[in-house]
C-alpha positions in Angstrom: 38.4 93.0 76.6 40.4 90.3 76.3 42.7 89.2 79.8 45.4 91.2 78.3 48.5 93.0 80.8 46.3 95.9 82.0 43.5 93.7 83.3 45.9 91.1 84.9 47.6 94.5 86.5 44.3 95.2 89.0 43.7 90.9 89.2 47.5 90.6 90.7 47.6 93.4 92.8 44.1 91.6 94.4 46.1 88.6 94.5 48.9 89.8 96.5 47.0 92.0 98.6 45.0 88.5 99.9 47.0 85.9 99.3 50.6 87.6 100.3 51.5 85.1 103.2 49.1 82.3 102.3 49.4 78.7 103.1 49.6 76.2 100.3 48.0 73.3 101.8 46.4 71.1 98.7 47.4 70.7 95.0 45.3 69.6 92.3 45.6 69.4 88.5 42.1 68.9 87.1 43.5 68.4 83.6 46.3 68.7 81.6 46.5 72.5 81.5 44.9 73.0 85.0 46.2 73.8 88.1 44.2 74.7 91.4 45.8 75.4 94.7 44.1 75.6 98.1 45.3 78.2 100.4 44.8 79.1 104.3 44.8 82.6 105.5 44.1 82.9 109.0 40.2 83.0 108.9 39.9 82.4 105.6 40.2 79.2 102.4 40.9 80.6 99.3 41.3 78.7 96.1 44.0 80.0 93.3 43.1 78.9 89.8 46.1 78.8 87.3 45.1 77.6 83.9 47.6 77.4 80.9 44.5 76.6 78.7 45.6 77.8 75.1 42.1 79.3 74.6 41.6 80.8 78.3 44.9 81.2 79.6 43.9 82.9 83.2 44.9 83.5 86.8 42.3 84.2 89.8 40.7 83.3 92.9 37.6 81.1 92.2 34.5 79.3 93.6 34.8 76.7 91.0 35.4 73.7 92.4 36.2 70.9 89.5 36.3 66.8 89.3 40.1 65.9 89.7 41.3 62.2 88.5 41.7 60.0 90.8 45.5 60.0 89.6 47.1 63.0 89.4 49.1 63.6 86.8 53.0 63.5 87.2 53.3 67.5 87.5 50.7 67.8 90.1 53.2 65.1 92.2 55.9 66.7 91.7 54.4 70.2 93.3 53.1 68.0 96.0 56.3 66.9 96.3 58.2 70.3 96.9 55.1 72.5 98.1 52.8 70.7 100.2 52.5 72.8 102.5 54.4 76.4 102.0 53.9 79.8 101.9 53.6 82.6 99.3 55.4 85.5 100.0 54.7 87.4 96.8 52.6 87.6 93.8 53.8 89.6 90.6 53.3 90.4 87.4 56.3 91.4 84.9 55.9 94.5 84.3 52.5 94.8 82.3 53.8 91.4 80.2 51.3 88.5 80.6 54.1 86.5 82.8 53.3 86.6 86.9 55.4 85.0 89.3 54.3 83.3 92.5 57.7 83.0 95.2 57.4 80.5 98.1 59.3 79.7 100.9 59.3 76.1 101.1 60.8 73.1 103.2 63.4 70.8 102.0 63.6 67.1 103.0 66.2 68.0 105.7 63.5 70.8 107.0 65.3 73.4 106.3 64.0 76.9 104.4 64.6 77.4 101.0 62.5 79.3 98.5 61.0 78.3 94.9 58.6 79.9 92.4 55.8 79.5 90.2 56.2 81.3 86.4 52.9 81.4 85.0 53.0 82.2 81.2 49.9 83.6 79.6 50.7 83.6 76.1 47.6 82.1 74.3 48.4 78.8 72.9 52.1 78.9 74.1 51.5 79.5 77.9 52.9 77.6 80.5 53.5 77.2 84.4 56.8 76.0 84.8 58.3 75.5 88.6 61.6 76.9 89.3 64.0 76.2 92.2 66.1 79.0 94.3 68.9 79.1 91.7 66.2 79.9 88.6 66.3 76.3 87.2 63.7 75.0 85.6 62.5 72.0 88.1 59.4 70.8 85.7 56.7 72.4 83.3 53.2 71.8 82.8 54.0 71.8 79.5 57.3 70.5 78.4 59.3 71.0 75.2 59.4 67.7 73.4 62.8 66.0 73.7 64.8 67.3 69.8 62.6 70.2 69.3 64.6 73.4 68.8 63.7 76.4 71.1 65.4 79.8 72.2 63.4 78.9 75.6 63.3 74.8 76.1 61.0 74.0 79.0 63.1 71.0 80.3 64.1 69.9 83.9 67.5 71.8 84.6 67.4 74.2 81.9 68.1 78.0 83.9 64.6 79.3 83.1 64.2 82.7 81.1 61.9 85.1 80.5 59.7 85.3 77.1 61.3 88.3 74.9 59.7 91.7 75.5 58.9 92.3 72.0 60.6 96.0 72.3 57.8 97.1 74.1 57.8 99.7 77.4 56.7 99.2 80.1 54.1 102.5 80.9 54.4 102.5 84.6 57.5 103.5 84.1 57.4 106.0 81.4 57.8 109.7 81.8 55.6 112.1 79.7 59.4 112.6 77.5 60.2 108.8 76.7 56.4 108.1 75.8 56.5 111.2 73.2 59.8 109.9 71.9 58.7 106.4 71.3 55.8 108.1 69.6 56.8 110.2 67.4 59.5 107.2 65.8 55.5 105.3 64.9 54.2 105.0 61.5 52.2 108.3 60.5 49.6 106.1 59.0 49.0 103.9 61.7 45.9 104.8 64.0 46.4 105.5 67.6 45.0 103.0 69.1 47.8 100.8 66.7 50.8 103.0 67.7 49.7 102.4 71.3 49.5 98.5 70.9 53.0 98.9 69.1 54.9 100.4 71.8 53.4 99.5 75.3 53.6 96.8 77.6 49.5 95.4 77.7 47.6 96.7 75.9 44.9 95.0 73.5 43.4 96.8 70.9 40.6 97.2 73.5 42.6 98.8 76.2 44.4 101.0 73.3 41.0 101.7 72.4 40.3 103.1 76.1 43.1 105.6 76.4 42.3 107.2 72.7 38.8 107.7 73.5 40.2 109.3 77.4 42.2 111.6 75.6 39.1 112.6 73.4 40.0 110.8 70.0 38.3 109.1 68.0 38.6 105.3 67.0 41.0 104.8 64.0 42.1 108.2 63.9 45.5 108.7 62.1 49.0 109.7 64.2 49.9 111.8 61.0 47.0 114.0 62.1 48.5 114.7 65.4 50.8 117.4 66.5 53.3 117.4 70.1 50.2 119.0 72.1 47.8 116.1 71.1 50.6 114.0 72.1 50.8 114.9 75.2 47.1 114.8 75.4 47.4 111.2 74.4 49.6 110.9 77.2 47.3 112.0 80.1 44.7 109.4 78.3 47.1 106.9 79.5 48.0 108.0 82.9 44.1 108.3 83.7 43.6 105.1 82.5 46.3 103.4 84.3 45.6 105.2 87.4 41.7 104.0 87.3 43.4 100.4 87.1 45.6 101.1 90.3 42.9 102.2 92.3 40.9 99.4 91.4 38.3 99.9 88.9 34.5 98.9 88.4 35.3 95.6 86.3 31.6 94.7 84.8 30.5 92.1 82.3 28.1 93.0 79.6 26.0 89.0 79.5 27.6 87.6 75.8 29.5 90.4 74.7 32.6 91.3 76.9 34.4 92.3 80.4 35.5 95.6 81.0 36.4 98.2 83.7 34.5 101.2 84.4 35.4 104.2 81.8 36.9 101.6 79.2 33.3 102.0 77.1 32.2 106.3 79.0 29.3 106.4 76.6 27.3 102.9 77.6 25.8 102.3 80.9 24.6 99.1 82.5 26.4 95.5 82.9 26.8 93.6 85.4 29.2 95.1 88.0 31.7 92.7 90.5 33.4 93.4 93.9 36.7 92.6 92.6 38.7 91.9 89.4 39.4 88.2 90.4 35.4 88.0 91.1 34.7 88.7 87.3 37.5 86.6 86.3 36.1 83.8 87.8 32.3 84.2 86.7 33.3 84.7 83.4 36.0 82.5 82.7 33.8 79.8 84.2 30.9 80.1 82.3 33.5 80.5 79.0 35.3 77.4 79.8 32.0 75.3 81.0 30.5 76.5 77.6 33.7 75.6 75.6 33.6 71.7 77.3 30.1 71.2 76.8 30.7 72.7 73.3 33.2 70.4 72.4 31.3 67.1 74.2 28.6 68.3 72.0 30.1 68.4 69.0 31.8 64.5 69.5 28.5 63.3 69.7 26.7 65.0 66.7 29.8 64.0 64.5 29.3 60.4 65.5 25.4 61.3 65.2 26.1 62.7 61.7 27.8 59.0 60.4 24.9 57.7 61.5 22.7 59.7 59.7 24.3 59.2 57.0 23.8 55.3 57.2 19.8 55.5 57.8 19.4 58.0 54.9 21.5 55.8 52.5 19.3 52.7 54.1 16.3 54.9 53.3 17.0 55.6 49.6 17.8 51.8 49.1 14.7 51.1 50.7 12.6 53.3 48.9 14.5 52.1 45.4 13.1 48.6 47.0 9.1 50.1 47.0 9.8 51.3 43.6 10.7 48.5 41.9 8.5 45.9 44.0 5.4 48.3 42.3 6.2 46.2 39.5 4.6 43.5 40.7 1.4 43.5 39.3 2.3 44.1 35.9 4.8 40.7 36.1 1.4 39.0 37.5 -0.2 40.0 34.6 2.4 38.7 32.1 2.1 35.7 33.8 -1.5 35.3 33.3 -1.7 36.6 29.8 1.4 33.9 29.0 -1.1 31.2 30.4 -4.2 32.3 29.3 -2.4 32.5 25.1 -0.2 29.5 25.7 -1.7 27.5 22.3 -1.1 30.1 20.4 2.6 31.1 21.7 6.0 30.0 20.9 9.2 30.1 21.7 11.0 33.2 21.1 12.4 36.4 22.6 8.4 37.8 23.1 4.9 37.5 22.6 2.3 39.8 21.2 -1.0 39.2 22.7 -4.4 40.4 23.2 -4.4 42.1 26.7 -7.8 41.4 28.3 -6.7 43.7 31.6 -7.0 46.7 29.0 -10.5 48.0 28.0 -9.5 48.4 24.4 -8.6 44.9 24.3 -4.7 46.3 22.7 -2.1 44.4 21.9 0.8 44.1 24.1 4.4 42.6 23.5 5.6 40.7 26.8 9.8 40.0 26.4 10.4 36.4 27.2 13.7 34.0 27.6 14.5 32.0 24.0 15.8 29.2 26.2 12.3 28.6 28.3 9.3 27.2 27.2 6.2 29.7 27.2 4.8 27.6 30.5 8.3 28.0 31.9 7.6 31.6 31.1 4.9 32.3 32.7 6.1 30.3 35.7 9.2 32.7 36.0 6.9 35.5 36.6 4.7 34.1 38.9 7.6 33.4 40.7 9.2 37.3 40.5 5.6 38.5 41.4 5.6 36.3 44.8 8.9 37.3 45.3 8.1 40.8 44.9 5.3 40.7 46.8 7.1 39.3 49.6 9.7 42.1 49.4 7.1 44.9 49.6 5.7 43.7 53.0 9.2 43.5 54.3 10.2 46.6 52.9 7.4 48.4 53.7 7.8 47.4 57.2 11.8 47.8 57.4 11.1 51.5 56.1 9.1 52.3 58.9 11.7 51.0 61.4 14.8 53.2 59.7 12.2 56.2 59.5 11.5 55.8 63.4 15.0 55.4 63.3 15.8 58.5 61.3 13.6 60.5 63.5 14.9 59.0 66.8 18.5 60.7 65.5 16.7 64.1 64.4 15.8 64.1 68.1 18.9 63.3 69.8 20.6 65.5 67.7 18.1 68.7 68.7 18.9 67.4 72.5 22.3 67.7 71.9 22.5 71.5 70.3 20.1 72.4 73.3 22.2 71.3 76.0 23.5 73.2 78.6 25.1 71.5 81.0 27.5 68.2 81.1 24.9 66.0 83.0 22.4 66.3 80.1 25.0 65.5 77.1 26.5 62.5 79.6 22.6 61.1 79.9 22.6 61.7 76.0 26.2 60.1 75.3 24.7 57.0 77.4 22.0 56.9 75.9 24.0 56.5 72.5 26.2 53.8 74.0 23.4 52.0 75.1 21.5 52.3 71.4 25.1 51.2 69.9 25.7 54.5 68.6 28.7 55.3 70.2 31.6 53.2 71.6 32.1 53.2 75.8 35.8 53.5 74.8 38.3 53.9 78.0 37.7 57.5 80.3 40.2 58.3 83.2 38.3 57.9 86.2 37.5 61.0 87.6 35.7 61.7 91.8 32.7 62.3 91.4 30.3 64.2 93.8 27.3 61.6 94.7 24.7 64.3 92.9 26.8 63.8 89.9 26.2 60.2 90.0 23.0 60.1 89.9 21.3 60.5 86.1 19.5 63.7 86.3 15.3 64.1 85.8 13.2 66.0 84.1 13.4 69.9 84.7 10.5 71.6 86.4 9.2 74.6 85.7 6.4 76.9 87.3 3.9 79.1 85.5 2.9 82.5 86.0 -0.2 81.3 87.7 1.2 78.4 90.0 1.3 75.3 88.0 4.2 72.9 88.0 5.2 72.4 84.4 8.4 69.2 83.5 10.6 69.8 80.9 12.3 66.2 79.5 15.8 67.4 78.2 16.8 63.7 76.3 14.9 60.6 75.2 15.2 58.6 77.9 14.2 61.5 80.0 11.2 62.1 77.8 9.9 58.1 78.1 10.4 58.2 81.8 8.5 61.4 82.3 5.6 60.3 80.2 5.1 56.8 80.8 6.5 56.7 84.6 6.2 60.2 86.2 3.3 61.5 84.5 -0.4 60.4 85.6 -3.1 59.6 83.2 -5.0 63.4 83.5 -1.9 65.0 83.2 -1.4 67.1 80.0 1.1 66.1 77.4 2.6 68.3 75.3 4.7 68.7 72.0 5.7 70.3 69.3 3.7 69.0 66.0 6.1 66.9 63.6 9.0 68.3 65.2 12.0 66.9 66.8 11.7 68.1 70.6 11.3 67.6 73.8 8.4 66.3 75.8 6.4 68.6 78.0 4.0 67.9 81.1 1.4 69.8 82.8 0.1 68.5 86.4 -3.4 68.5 86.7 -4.4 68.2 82.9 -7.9 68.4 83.6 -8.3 71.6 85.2 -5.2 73.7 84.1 -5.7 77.4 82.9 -5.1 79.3 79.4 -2.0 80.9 80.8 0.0 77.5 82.3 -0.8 76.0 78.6 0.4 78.5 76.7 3.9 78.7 79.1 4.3 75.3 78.9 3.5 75.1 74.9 6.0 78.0 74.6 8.5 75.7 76.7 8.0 72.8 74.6 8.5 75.0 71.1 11.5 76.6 72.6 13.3 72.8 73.3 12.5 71.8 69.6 14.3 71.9 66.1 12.1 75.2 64.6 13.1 77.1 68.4 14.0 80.2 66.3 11.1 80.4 64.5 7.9 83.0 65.4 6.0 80.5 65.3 5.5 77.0 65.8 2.2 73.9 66.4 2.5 72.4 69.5 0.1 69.5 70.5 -1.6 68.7 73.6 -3.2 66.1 75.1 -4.2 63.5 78.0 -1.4 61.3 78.9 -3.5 58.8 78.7 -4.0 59.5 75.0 0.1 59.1 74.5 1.5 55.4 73.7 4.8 54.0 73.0 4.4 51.3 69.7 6.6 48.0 70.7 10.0 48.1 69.6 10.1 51.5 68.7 13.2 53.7 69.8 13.3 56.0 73.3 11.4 58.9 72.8 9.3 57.8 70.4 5.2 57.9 70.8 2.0 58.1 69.4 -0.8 59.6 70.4 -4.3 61.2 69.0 -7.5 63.2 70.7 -5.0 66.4 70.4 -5.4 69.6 70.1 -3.0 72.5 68.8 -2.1 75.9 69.9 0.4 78.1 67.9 2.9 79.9 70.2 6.0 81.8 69.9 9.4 80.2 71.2 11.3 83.6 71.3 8.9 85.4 73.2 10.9 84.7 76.9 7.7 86.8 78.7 5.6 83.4 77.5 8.3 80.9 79.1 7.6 79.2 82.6 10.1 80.4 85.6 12.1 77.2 86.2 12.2 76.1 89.3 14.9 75.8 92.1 13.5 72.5 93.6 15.8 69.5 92.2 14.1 66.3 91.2 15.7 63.4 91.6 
């Protein structure tokens, strides 16, 4: 379910159970929608995540620890400013609204108490954290209102701040059975249950809605026309046992790629992955969302500039192949030339010649144009000169089209690195990688802290197989050239997958490896290639020794021969190598 009121109900109360009393001691703002607070309890550091990410709005403890600029941005000053340190003395959410306030008790400049507060907004693309002083005025907001811009709620320094409208929704923790039947029954007839219940409550998503139908033994999308005052108030207890599950806590759980839930939201599917607390699931998944989503987005800039690029070599390509096509002209113009020569007594001036054509068996006649303004010696010379020139072109060509095809295949392989990576240090090795090839510009980054590990450019993966053999996994060229030609020794086996765009794959101890490590670590190298989704795919082996890199030819590019093949199946995960927890550096 989406983070919608009732699952931010459980997540605050978690919040204000452990952090009530809490010591603000550090302020960061990672980026521009970002903030992340480190708090002291007696025994105990949390840190409080507030993100006004239009995608991922979210509140909750977390383990995450981010990068933060080395100059913080002006809102992160200002709440350094006014609550380095202080204290929270309460979290709470507005009734089920997405809107949770965080009061402080704070110092002044003169030391003396005085109180504050943190409105956090979650309200998809419009949320905000805005800090508030003790009279309720708007001190600063993550995210302002541009200066002119008309708004019921402006988000400016000294504006009195108000609440976002309630939509003439009620609030269900305070609903008797009565009011919630007479909300009801005022409902569209046609609308189904789970929409009347969206319509007139505080909270709920359509998968929360969706919940308390099935609770009070309906089905999905079944009609409120079809409904009498006793399945009402059937509807009714649906509610109350849902809400009361979510005050006692719940079983959140996380079904991998699908959704988060609490326990009884889905009665009829068993499994998922189950967390402690609320604020526990909230981080793991929101993490793993938001890490996908950045490294989503970083790969995406790099295939677009990839894609111009493309575009370039395969319009080079065309031209250069238009180039082949022509130059195969050459002989014929050589033949004119010698024919021309060979009849020159019997030629004369004029816009062709008809001659016997000694190069055919039949001995035919041929016409051969010619220029009225040249002699027919001059003739002949001018194509003499157009087949040397020709000739001359082919061997260029012919060599410039192998570049721009090593070329074109150097970009098939970046761009298969970058819609298989999974993490930001592989796409930053890629997008250096680029800059270094002239594919991208540097351009100008904010300079962030990094941790030393994350300054280092990372190596090859490694991988075991079933049977104890260590198996390296190159995840971009330049990891590829340095685990072939600098990490890997001579008997080591090579692997790769045949024709294909992918990555390049060592086994230690090529001699004397087993069937079972080959076929892992083939199945490794088909599953970090372009046909990855397909049942089946070549993959090469050989010696290292029998892999070289031609001169001038791009990263990641090699030849090699004395191979064998062996067809293996890159969706089959029961053929892939465990990967290892050692790091290689």
């Amino acid at each position: 379910m989406p983070l919608d009121g009732l699952t931010l109900l459980p997540a605050v109360w978690e919040l204000q159970e452990k952090l009530r009393y809490a010591r603000i001691m550090k302020i960061y703002q990672p980026d521009s929608h970002t903030l992340l607070l480190h708090l002291r309890q007696p025994g105990a550091n949390y840190r409080l995540l507030l993100s006004a990410d239009p995608t991922y709005p979210r509140i909750h403890w977390t383990q995450y620890q981010p990068d933060n600029p080395l100059n913080p941005p002006g809102f992160c000053m200002l709440l350094r400013k006014y609550l380095e340190p202080s204290r929270i003395l309460s979290i709470e959410q507005h009734g089920l609204e997405r809107v949770v306030t965080i009061d402080l008790e704070t110092f002044d400049a003169d030391g003396q108490h005085s109180q504050k507060a943190l409105v956090f907004e979650l309200l998809g693309r419009h949320s905000n954290i805005v800090i508030l002083d003790a009279q309720g005025r708007i001190m600063d907001a993550i995210r302002r209102t541009p200066a002119g811009t008309e708004s019921d709620r402006p988000y400016q320094p000294g504006q009195t701040y108000t609440l976002p409208p309630d939509q003439g929704k009620v609030n269900p923790l305070r609903l008797t059975e009565s009011e919630f039947i007479e909300a009801f029954r005022f409902a569209p007839g046609t609308l189904a249950l789970e929409k009347v219940l969206q319509q007139i409550l505080q909270g709920f998503s359509r998968q929360g809605a969706l919940a308390a139908v099935r609770r009070a033994g309906f089905a999905a999308g079944h009609p409120k026309q079809d409904t009498d005052a006793q399945q009402w108030s059937q509807l009714w207890q649906g509610i109350q046992s849902l809400l009361s599950e979510l005050q006692a806590g719940g079983t959140p759980k996380f079904w991998e790629g699908e959704r988060f839930e609490f326990s009884g939201y889905d009665q009829d599917r068993d499994g998922g992955q189950s967390f402690p607390t609320v604020n526990d699931l909230l981080d793991y998944v929101f993490t793993t969302r938001v890490a996908q989503q950045h490294i989503q987005q970083a790969a995406n800039t790099l295939l677009r500039s990839l894609k111009t690029h493309r575009k370039r070599v395969e319009r080079k390509e065309r031209l250069q192949q238009d180039t082949l096509a022509d130059a195969k002209e050459l002989e014929r113009w050589k033949q004119y030339g010698e024919l021309i020569t060979a009849n020159l007594y019997r030629i004369g001036q004029g816009s062709e010649a008809v001659v016997e054509n000694f190069y055919d068996p039949e001995q035919a006649e041929i016409s051969i144009p010619m220029d009225p303004t040249l002699t027919p010696n001059e003739n002949a010379q001018a194509y003499f000169k157009r087949y040397n020139k020709a000739k001359t072109s082919l061997t260029m060509t012919k060599r410039q089209l192998r570049k721009t095809r090593q070329e074109k295949q150097y970009l098939e392989e970046l761009a298969v690195q970058i819609e298989m990576a999974d993490s930001p240090e592989v796409l930053e090795e890629i997008r250096s990688e680029m800059i270094a090839a002239g594919l991208l510009k540097a351009g100008r980054r904010k300079p962030r802290r990094q941790k030393r590990s994350q300054q280092m450019a990372p190596s090859a993966e490694e991988y075991v197989s079933s049977d104890g053999f260590t198996i390296l996994l190159g995840r971009s060229n330049t990891q590829n050239d340095t685990l072939t030609f600098k990490v890997a020794r001579p008997d080591d086996l090579w692997l790769h997958a045949q024709k294909i765009p992918g990555s390049h794959v060592i086994i230690r101890n090529g001699q004397s490896i087993s069937d079972t490590a080959l076929e892992e670590a083939a199945t490794l190298a088909a599953r970090f290639c372009r046909s990855h989704a397909s049942p089946k795919v070549p993959v090469d082996y050989t010696l290292r020794k029998h892999v070289r890199k031609p001169p001038g030819s791009p990263p990641g590019f090699v030849i090699y021969d004395d191979f064998q093949t062996v067809l293996v199946n890159p969706t089959d995960s029961a053929k892939l190598p465990q990967k290892s927890t050692k790091k290689r550096r």
